[in-house]
C-alpha positions as CSV (number, residue, x, y, z in Angstrom):
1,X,0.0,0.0,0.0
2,X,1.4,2.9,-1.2
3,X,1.2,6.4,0.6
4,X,-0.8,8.6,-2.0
5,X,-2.7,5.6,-3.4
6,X,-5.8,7.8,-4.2
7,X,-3.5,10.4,-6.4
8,X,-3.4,9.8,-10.1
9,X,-2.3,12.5,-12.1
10,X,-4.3,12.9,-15.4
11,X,-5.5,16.1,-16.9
12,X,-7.7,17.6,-14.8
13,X,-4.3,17.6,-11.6
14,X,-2.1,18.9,-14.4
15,X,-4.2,21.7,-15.1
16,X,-4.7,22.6,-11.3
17,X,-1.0,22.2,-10.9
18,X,-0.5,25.0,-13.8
19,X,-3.7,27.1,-13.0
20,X,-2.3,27.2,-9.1
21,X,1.7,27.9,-9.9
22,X,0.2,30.8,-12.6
23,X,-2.0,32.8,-9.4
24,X,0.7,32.3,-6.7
25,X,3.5,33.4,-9.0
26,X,2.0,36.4,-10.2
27,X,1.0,36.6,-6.4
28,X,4.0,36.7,-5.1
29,X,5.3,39.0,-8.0
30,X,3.0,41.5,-6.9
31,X,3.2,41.7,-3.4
32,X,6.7,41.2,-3.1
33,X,9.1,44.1,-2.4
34,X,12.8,45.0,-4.0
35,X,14.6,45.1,-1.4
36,X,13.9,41.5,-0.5
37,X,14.0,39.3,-3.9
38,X,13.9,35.5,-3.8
39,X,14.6,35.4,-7.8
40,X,12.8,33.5,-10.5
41,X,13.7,30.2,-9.2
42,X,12.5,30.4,-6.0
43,X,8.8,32.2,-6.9
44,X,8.6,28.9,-9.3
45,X,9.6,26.4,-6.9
46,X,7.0,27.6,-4.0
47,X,4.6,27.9,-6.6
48,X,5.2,24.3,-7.9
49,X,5.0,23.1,-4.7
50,X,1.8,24.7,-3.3
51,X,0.0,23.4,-7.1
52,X,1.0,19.8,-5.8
53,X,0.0,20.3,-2.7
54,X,-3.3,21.6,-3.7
55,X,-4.3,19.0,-6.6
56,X,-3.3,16.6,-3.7
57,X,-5.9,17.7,-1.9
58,X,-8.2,18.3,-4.3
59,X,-8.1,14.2,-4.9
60,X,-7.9,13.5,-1.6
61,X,-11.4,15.5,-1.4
62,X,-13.1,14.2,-4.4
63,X,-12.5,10.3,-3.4
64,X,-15.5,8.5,-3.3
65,X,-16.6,6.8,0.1
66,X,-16.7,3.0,0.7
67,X,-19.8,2.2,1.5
68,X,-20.1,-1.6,2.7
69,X,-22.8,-3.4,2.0
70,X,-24.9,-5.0,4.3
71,X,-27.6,-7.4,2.6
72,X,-26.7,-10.1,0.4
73,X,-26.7,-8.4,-3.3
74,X,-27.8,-11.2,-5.0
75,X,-30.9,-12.3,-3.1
């Protein structure tokens, strides 16, 4: 059993990934000052990581529930 079992990453995680780095890049870009740059690198790496972390949570939240069942199914 693998720790993110429930994440596959398909279309729809790719394009939260992009649509998530694009507003916290231009985020940070506008709220942050001159006199204390982080550089390119390091606005695309935090945004990177908080689209992961955010398609990982948006599968996490769409996973359907197991719901047992409790009468015989073919009677």
């Amino acid at each position: 059993m693998t720790f993110l079992e429930f994440y596959r990453v398909d279309l729809t995680i790719i394009l939260i990934i992009l649509l998530m780095m694009g507003i916290t890049f231009t985020g940070i870009n506008y709220v942050e000052s001159e006199d204390r740059d982080i550089g390119t690198f390091g606005k695309i790496l935090i945004s990177f990581i908080l689209g992961l972390l955010s398609s990982i949570f948006y599968s996490y939240m769409t996973l359907e529930s197991d719901t047992l069942l409790k009468e015989n199914y073919w009677d």
